[in-house]
Backbone as JSON Lines, residues from 0, in Angstrom:
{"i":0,"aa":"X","n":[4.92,-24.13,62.85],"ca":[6.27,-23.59,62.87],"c":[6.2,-22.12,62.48]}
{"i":1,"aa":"X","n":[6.75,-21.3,63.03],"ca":[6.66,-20.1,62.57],"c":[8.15,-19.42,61.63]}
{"i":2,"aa":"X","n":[7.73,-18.31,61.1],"ca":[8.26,-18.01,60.39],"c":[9.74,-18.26,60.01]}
{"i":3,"aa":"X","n":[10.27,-17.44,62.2],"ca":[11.55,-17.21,62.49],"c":[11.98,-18.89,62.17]}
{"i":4,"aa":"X","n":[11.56,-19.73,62.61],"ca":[11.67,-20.86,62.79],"c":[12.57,-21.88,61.66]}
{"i":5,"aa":"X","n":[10.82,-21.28,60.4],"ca":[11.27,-21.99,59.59],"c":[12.63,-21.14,58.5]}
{"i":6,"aa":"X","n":[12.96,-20.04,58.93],"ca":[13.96,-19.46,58.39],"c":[15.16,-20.21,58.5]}
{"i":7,"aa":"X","n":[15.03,-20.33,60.05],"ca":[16.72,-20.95,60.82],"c":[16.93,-21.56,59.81]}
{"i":8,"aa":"X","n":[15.47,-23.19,60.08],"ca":[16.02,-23.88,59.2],"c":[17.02,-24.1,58.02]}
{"i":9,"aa":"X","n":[15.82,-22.86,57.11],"ca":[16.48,-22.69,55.96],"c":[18.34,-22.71,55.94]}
{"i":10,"aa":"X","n":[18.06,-21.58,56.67],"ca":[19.56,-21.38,57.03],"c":[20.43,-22.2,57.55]}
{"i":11,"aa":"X","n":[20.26,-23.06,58.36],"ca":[20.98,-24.17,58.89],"c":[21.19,-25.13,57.48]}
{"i":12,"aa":"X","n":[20.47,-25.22,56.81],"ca":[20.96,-25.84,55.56],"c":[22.06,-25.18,54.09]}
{"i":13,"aa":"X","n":[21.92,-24.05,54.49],"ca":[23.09,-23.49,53.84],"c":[24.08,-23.61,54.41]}
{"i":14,"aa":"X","n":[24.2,-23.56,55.38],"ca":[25.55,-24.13,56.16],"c":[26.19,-24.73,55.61]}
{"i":15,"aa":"X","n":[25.54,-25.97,55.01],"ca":[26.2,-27.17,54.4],"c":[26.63,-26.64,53.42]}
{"i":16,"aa":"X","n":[26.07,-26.17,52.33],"ca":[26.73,-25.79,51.45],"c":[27.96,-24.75,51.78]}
{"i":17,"aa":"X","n":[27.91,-23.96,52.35],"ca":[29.21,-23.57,53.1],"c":[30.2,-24.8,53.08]}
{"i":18,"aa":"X","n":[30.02,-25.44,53.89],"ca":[30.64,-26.6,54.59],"c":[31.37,-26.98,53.09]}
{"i":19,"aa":"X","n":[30.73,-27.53,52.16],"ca":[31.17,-28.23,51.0],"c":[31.89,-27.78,49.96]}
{"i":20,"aa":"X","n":[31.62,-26.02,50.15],"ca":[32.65,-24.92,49.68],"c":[33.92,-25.11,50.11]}
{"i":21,"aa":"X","n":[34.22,-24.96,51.26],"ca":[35.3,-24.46,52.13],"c":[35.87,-26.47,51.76]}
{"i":22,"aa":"X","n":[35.34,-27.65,51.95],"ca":[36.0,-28.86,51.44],"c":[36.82,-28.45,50.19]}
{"i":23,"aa":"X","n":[36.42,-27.93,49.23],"ca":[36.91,-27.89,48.25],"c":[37.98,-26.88,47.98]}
{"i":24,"aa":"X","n":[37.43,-25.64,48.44],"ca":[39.17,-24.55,48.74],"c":[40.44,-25.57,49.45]}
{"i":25,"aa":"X","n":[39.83,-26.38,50.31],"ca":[41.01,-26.93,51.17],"c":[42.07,-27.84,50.65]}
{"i":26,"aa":"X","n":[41.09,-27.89,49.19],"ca":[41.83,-29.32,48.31],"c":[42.94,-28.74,47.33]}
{"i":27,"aa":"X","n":[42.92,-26.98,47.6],"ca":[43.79,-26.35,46.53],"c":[44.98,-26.73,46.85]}
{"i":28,"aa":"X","n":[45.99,-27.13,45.52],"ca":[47.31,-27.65,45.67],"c":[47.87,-27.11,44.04]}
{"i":29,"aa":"X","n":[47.3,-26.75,43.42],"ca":[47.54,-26.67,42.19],"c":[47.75,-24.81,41.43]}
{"i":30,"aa":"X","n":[48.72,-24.24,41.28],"ca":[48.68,-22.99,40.89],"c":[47.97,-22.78,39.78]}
{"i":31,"aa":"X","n":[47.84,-23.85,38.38],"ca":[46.52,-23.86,37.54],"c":[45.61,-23.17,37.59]}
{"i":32,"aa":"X","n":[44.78,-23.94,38.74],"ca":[43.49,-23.26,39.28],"c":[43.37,-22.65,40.43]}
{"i":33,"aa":"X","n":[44.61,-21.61,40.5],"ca":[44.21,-20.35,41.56],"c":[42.98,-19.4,41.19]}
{"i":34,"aa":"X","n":[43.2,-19.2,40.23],"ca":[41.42,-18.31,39.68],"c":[40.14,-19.1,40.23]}
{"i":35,"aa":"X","n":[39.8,-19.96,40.3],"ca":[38.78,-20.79,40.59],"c":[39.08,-21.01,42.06]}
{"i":36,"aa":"X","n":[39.66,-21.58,42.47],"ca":[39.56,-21.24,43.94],"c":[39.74,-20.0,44.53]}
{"i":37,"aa":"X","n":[40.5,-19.08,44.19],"ca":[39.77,-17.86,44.64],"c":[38.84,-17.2,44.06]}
{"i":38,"aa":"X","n":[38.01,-17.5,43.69],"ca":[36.55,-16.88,43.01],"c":[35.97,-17.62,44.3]}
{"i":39,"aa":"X","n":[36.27,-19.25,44.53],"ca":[35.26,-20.08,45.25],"c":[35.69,-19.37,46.81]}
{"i":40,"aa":"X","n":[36.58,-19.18,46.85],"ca":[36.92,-18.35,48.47],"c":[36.15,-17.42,48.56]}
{"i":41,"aa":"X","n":[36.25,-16.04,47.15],"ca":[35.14,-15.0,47.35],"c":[33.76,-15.15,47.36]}
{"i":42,"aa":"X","n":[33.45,-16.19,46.73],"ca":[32.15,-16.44,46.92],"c":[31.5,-16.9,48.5]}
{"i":43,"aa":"X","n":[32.54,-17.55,49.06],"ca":[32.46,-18.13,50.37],"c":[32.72,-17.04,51.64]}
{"i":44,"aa":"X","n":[33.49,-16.26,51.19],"ca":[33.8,-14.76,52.15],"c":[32.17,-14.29,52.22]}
{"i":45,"aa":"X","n":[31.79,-14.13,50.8],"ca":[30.45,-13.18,50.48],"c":[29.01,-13.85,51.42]}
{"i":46,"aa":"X","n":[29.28,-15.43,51.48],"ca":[28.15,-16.25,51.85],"c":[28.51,-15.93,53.32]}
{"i":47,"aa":"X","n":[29.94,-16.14,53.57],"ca":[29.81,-15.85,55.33],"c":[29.54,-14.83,56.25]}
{"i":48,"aa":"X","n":[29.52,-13.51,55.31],"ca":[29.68,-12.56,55.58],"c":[27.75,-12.06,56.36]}
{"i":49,"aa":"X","n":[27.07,-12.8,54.8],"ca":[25.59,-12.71,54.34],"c":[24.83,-13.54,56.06]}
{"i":50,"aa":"X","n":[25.78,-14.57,55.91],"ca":[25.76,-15.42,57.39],"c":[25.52,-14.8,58.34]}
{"i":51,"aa":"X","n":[26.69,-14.25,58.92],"ca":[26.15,-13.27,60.26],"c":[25.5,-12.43,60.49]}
{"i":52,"aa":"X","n":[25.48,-11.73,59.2],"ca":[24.25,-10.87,59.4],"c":[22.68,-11.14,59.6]}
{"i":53,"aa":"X","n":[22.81,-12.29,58.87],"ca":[21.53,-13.02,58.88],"c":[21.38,-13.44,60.32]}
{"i":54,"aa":"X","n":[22.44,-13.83,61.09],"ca":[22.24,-14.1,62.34],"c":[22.03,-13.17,63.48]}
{"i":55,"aa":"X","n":[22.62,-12.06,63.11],"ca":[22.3,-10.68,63.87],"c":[20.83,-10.71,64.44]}
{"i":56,"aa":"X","n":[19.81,-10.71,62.69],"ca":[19.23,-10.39,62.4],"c":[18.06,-11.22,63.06]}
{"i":57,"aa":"X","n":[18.17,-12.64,63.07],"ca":[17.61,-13.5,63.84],"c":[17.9,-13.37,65.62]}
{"i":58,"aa":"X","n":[19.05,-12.59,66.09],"ca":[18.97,-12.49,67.6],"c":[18.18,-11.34,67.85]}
{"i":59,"aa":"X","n":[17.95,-10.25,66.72],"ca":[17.15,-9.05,67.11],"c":[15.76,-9.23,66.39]}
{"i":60,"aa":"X","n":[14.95,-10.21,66.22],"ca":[14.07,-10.31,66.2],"c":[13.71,-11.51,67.1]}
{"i":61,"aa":"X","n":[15.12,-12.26,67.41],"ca":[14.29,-13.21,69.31],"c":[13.71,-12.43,70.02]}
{"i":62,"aa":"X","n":[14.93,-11.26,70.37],"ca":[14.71,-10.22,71.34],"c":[13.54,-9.45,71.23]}
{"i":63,"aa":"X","n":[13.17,-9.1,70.29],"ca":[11.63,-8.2,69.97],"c":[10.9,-8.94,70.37]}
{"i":64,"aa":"X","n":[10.28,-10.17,69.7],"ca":[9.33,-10.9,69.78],"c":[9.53,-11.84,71.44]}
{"i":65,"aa":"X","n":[10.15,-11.7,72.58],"ca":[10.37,-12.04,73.09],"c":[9.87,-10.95,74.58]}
{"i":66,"aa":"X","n":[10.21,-9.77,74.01],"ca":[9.27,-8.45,74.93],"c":[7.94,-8.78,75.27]}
């Protein structure tokens, strides 16, 4: 498996944790804990953000290694 490969992976498994973030913002109902869910939103903005770039980053090194 090579590098790029085993990166995806990696990455395809953060997803989930994404995934299990965003379950839990969805469960906000309570003005209590607006601080905590929006910390958990910013944290989740920050991870998605980290996301695409990471994915950029993986289509421009298909493309290289693909020359």
């Amino acid at each position: 498996m090579s590098k790029l490969d085993s990166e995806k992976e990696q990455f395809i498994k953060s997803i989930d944790g994404f995934k299990q973030n965003l379950e839990k913002i969805k469960k906000f109902s309570n003005l209590e804990h607006a601080n905590e869910y929006a910390q958990d939103a910013q944290v989740l903005r920050e991870n998605l953000n980290t996301a695409f770039d990471k994915i950029r980053q993986f289509n421009d090194r298909e493309v290289l290694f693909s020359q």
